[in-house]
C-alpha positions in Angstrom: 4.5 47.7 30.0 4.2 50.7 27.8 3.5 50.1 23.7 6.8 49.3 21.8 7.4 52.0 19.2 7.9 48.8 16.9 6.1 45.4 17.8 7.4 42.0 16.5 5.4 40.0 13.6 3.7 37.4 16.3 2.5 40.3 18.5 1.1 42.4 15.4 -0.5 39.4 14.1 -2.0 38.5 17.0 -2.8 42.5 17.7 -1.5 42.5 21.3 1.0 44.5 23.3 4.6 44.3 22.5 7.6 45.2 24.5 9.8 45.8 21.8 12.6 43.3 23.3 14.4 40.7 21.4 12.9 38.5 21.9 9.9 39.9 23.8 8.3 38.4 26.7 4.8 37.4 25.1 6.8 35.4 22.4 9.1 33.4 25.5 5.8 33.0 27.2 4.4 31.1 24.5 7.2 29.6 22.7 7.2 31.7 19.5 10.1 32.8 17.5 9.8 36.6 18.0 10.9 38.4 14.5 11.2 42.3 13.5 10.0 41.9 10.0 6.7 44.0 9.5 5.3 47.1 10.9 3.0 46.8 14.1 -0.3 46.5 13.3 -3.9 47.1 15.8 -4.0 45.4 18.9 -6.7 43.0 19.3 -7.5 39.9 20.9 -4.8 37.9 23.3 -5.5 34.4 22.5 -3.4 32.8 19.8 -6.1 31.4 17.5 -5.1 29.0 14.4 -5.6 31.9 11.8 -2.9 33.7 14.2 -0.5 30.9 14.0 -0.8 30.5 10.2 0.3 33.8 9.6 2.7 34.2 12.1 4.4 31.0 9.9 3.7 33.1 7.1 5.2 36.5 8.4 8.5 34.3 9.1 11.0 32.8 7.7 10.7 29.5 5.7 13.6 27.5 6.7 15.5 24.8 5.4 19.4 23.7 5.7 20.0 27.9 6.6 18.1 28.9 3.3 15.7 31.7 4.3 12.9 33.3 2.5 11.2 36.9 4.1 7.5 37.6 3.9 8.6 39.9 1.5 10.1 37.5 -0.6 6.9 35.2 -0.4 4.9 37.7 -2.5 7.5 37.6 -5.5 7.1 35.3 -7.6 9.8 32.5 -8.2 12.2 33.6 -11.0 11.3 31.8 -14.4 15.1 30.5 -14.6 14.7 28.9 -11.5 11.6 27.2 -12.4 12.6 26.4 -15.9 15.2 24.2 -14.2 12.9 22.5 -12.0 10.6 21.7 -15.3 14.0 19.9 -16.9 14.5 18.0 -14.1 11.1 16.7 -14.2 11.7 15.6 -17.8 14.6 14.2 -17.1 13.9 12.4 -14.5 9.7 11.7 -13.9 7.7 12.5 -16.7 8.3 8.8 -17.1 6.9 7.9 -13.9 3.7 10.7 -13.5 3.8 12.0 -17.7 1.6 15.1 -17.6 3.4 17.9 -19.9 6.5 17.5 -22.3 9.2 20.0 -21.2 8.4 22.2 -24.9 4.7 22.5 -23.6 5.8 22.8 -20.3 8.5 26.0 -21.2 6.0 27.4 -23.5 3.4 27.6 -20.8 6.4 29.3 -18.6 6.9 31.8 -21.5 3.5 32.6 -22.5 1.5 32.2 -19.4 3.8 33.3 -16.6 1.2 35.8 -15.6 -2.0 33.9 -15.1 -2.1 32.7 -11.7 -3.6 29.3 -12.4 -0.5 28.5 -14.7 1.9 29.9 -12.4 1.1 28.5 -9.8 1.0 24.9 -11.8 4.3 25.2 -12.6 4.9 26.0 -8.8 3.5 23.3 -7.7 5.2 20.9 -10.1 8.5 22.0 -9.4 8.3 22.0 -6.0 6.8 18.3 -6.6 9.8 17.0 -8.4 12.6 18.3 -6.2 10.2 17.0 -3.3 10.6 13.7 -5.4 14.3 13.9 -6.1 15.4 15.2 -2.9 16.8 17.9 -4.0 17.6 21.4 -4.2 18.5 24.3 -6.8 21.0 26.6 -6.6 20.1 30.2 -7.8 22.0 33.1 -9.4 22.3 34.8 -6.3 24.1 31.7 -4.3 20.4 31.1 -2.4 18.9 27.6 -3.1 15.0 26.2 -3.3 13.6 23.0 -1.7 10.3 21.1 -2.6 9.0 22.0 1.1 9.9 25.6 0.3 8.3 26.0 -3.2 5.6 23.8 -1.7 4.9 26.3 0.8 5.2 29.6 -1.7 2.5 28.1 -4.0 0.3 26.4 -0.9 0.6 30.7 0.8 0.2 32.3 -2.4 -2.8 30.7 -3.6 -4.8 31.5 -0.2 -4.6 34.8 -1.0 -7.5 34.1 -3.7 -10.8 32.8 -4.3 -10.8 30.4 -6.8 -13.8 28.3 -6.4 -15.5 29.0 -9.6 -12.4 28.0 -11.8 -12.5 23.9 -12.4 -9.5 24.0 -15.5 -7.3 21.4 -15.8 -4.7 23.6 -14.2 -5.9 23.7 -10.9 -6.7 19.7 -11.6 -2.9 19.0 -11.7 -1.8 22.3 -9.3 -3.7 19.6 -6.5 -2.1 16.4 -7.7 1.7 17.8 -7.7 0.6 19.4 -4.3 -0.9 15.8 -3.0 2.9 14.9 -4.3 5.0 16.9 -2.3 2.8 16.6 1.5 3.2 12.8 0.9 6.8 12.8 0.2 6.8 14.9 3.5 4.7 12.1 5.2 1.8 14.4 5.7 -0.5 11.4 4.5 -4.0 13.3 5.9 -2.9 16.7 3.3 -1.9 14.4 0.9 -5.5 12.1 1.0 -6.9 15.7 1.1 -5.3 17.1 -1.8 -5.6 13.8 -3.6 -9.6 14.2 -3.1 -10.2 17.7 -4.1 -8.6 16.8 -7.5 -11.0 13.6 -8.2 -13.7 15.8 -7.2 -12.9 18.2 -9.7 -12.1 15.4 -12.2 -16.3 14.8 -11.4 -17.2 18.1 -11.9 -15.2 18.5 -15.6 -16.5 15.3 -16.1 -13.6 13.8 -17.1 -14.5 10.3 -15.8 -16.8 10.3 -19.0 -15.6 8.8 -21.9 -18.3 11.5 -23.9 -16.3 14.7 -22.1 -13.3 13.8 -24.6 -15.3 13.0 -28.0 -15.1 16.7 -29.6 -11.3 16.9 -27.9 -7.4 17.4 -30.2 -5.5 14.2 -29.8 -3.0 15.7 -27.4 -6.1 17.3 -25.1 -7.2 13.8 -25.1 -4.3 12.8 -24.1 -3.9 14.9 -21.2 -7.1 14.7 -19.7 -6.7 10.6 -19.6 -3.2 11.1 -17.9 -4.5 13.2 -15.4 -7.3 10.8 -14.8 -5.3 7.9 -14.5 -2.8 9.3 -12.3 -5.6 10.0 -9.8 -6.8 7.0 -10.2 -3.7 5.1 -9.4 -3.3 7.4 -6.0 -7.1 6.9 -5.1 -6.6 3.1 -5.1 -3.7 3.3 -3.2 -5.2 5.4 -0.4 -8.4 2.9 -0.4 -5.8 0.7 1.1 -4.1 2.6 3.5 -6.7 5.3 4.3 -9.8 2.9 4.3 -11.8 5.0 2.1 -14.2 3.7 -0.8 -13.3 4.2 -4.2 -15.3 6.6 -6.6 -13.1 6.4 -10.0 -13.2 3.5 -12.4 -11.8 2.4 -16.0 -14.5 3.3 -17.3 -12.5 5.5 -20.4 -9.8 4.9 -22.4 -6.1 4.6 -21.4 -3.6 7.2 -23.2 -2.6 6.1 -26.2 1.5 5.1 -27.0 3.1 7.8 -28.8 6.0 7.5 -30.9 8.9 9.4 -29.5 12.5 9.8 -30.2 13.5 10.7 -26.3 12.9 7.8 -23.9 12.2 10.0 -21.4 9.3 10.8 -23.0 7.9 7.1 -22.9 4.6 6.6 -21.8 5.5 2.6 -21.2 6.2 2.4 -17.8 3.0 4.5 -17.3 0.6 2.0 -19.2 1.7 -0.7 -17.4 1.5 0.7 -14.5 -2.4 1.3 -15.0 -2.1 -2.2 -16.4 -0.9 -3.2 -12.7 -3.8 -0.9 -11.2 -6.5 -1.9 -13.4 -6.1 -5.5 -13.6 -7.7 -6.2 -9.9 -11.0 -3.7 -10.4 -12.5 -1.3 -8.6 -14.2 -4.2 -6.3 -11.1 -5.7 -5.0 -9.5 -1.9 -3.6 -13.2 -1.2 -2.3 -12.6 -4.4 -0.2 -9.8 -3.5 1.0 -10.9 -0.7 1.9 -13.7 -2.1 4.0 -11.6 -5.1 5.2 -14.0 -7.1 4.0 -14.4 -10.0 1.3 -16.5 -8.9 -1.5 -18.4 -11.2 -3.5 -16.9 -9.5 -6.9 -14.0 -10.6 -6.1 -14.3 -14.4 -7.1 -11.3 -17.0 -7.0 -11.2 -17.0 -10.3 -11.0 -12.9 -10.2 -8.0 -13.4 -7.7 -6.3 -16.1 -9.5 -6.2 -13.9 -12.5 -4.6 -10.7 -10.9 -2.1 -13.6 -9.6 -1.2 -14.9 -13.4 -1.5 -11.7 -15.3 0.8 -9.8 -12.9 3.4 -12.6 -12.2 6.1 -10.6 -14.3 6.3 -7.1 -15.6 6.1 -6.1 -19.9 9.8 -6.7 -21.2 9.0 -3.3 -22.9 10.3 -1.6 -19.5 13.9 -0.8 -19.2 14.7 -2.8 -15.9 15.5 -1.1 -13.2 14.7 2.4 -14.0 12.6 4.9 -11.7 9.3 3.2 -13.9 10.6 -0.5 -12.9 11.0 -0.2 -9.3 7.5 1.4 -9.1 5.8 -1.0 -11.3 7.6 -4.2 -9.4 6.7 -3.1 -6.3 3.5 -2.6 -7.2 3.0 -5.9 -8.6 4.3 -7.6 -5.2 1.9 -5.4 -3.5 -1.0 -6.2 -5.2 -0.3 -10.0 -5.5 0.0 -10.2 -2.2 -3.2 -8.0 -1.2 -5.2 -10.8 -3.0 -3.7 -13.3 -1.2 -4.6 -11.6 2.1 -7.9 -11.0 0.9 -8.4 -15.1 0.2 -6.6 -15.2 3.9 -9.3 -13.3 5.4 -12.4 -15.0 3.2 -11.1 -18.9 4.1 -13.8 -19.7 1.7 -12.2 -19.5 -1.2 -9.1 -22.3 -1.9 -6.8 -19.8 -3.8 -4.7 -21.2 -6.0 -5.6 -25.0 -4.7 -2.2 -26.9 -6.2 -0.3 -24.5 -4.4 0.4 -24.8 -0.7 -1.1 -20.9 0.6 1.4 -20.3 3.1 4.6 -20.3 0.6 2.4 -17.5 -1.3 3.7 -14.3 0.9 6.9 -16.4 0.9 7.2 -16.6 -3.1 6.5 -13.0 -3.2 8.5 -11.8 -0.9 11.8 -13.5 -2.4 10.2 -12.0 -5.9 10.5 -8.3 -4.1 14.1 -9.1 -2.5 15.4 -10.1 -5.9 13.9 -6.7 -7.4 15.9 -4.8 -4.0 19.4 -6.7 -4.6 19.4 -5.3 -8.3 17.7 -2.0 -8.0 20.0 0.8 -6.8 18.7 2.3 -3.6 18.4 5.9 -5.2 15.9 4.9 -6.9 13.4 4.3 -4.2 13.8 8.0 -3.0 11.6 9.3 -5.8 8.7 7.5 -4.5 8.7 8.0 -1.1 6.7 5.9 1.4 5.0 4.3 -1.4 7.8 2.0 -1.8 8.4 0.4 2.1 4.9 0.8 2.4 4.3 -1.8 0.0 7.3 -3.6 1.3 5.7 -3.8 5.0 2.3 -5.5 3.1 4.5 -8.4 2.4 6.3 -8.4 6.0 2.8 -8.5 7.2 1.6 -11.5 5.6 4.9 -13.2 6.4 3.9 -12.8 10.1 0.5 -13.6 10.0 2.8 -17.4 7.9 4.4 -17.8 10.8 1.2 -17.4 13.3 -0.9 -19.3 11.2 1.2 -22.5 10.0 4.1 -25.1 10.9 7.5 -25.1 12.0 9.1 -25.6 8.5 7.4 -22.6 6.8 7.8 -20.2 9.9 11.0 -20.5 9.6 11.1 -20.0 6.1 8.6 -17.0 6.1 11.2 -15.7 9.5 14.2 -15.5 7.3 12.8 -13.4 4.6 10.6 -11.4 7.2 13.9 -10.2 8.7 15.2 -9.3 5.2 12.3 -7.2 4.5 12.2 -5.3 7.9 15.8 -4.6 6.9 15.2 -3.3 4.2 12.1 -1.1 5.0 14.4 0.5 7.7 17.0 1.0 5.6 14.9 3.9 3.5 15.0 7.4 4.1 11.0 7.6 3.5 8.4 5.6 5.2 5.4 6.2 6.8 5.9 5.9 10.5 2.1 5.2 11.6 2.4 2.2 9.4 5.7 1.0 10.9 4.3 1.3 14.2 1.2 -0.8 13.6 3.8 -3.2 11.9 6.2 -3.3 15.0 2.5 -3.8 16.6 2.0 -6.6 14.9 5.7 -8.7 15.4 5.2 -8.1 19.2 1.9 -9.6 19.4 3.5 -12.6 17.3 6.0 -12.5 19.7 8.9 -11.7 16.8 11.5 -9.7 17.5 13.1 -8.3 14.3 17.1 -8.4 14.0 16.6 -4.6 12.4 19.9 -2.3 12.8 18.1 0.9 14.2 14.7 1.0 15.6 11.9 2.8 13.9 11.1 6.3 15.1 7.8 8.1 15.9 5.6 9.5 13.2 6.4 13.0 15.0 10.4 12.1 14.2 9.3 11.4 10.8 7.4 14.3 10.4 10.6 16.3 11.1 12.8 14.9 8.8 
């Protein structure tokens, strides 16, 4: 084999010998896509190391529904048109649901700051999180289009290139949260837990978990700062559930404050009562949870509060919107957390004129009532959240109909199999939960009347 006069990207990368065929042997060997997009580079050492891989995905193309982007491309930045129509969308559509920037600050940032890399790559990052959300693409002037995994991937590659460890702004802040967005939309739950981590350890270091930090603060930096703290909030408690993992944020500062605004889109109501849903249980009942383990902070009379103060949503909510569905199912979720923390404890006689088995039952027609009125795009824009909550209440329906008699399993059966149906029936869902759910019916010896069976977190992955 005599050196190529031109190598491919995975052989330069990887500084080995090249044939020059297309595709060339060392790529068929190890299953590579062999590309012709850079100059050969050094040769160097044969094994394909991580690093190597990374850049090879790098040097290539990013590809999604035939819409490619070079490594050329990858070190322009995105057009400000194209990300000025991302930034409308999210006003149109999500500020309601995660509110950090109006679309005026928002477009003035994209004006003014376009340059500074911390901004830029903000506003990358939240675009690519909101057509991640949406599920959609945009169309640009030159007939190609952008998808959430493809901006996610642009901001995720551009920001390697620096070091940025000494800079704690908010910017950076909210670059991780729309990030942690986008990788859990994709069902990449460990980047997403990740991401979601090194924004509340920042939120440490700025102190912003300090009510003091905000004292000399403008009214809208105030605001801000407790949005951004409260989101991350909300998205540590859920992962305390789901990832098993102590919490380290608590209501210990003030909510945001209403604000009087003309455009409903601009309402910050279905955001407080979200945190009202969040906040009502306490810091001790997620850490629980997250230990699978009672905790003697969380009373019965602490449990038979979250049950009566989140019975029903605020009427201040427009029912059924994107902030609805999320708040509903939240509320389901959370209700019926506490009663599986009472189910575990035994100790404690929750809700004593009420027989405990129809609990799961009662919530679980609550959640089917909120799914025959809801239309199903709505449940898109908050990806496995939604069937992952859903699959809570399947799961204390089956542990019903192991635990008690004839009359409620059947009960408990009935609306089990309307739940599974409707879990399976979402695009989004987190297929390591599913599995351990599926686990759990064959064990109880259920089988589910589901229309297609659920695939494996690698399908999932994929989609």
């Amino acid at each position: 084999m005599t050196l190529a006069k031109q190598a491919c990207d995975c052989c330069r990368v990887r500084r080995v010998k090249c044939d020059g065929d297309k595709p060339c042997n060392r790529c068929l060997q190890h299953d590579l896509k062999c590309t012709y997009l850079q100059p050969l580079k050094k040769r160097g050492p044969k094994n394909i190391r991580s690093r190597s891989l990374k850049k090879i995905a790098e040097t290539q193309t990013f590809s999604e529904n035939n819409n490619c982007m070079t490594a050329l491309e990858i070190s322009l930045k995105v057009p400000k048109k194209l990300i000025d129509k991302c930034l409308r969308l999210y006003h149109d559509k999500l500020y309601v649901i995660w509110p950090l920037l109006s679309y005026d600050d928002l477009h003035k940032l994209l004006e003014e700051k376009y340059d500074d890399n911390y901004v830029y790559w903000f506003l990358i990052a939240l675009s690519a999180a909101t057509l991640s959300d949406l599920q959609t693409e945009i169309d640009f002037e030159d007939g190609t289009s952008f998808s959430g995994r493809q901006l996610t991937f642009l901001c995720v590659s551009s920001r390697q290139q620096f070091d940025d460890l000494d800079n704690c702004d908010l910017f950076k802040i909210m670059t991780y949260y729309c990030l942690h967005r986008c990788f859990s939309q994709f069902s990449d739950t460990k980047t997403s837990y990740r991401l979601s981590s090194a924004a509340i350890s920042l939120i440490k270091v700025t102190e912003l978990h300090r009510e003091k930090s905000y004292e000399s603060l403008s009214f809208e930096e105030q605001q801000l700062r407790r949005k951004i703290f409260y989101l991350l909030l909300l998205t540590e408690r859920y992962y305390a559930v789901y990832i098993h993992c102590g919490t380290s944020l608590d209501a210990t500062i003030s909510a945001p404050q209403p604000e009087i605004v003309t455009d409903p889109r601009l309402s910050l109501d279905s955001f407080l009562e979200m945190i009202r849903v969040f906040t009502v249980p306490g810091k001790c009942f997620f850490d629980a949870l997250a230990t699978d383990s009672s905790n003697s902070s969380c009373t019965e009379d602490s449990l038979k509060r979250i049950w009566k103060e989140l019975h029903t949503a605020s009427l201040e909510i427009e029912p059924w919107s994107y902030g609805y569905v999320d708040i509903s199912f939240s509320r389901h979720w959370i209700r019926v957390l506490a009663w599986r923390l009472v189910f575990q404890t035994k100790s404690i006689n929750f809700l004593s004129t009420s027989n405990n088995a129809q609990i799961p039952v009662e919530i679980a027609r609550d959640m089917l009532d909120d799914v025959f009125l809801t239309p199903a795009n709505l449940y898109g824009v908050h990806g496995p959240g939604i069937p992952a909550k859903a699959l809570e209440v399947a799961n204390a329906l089956v542990d019903v109909v192991n635990q008690y008699g004839q009359n409620t399993e059947s009960e408990a059966w009935k609306v089990l199999c309307e739940i599974s149906k409707f879990v399976f029936s979402l695009k989004h869902y987190d297929g390591k939960l599913v599995e351990s759910f599926v686990t759990k019916c064959q064990s109880a010896l259920i089988t589910l009347p589901i229309s297609r069976p659920p695939k494996s977190s690698e399908d999932l992955r994929k989609r």
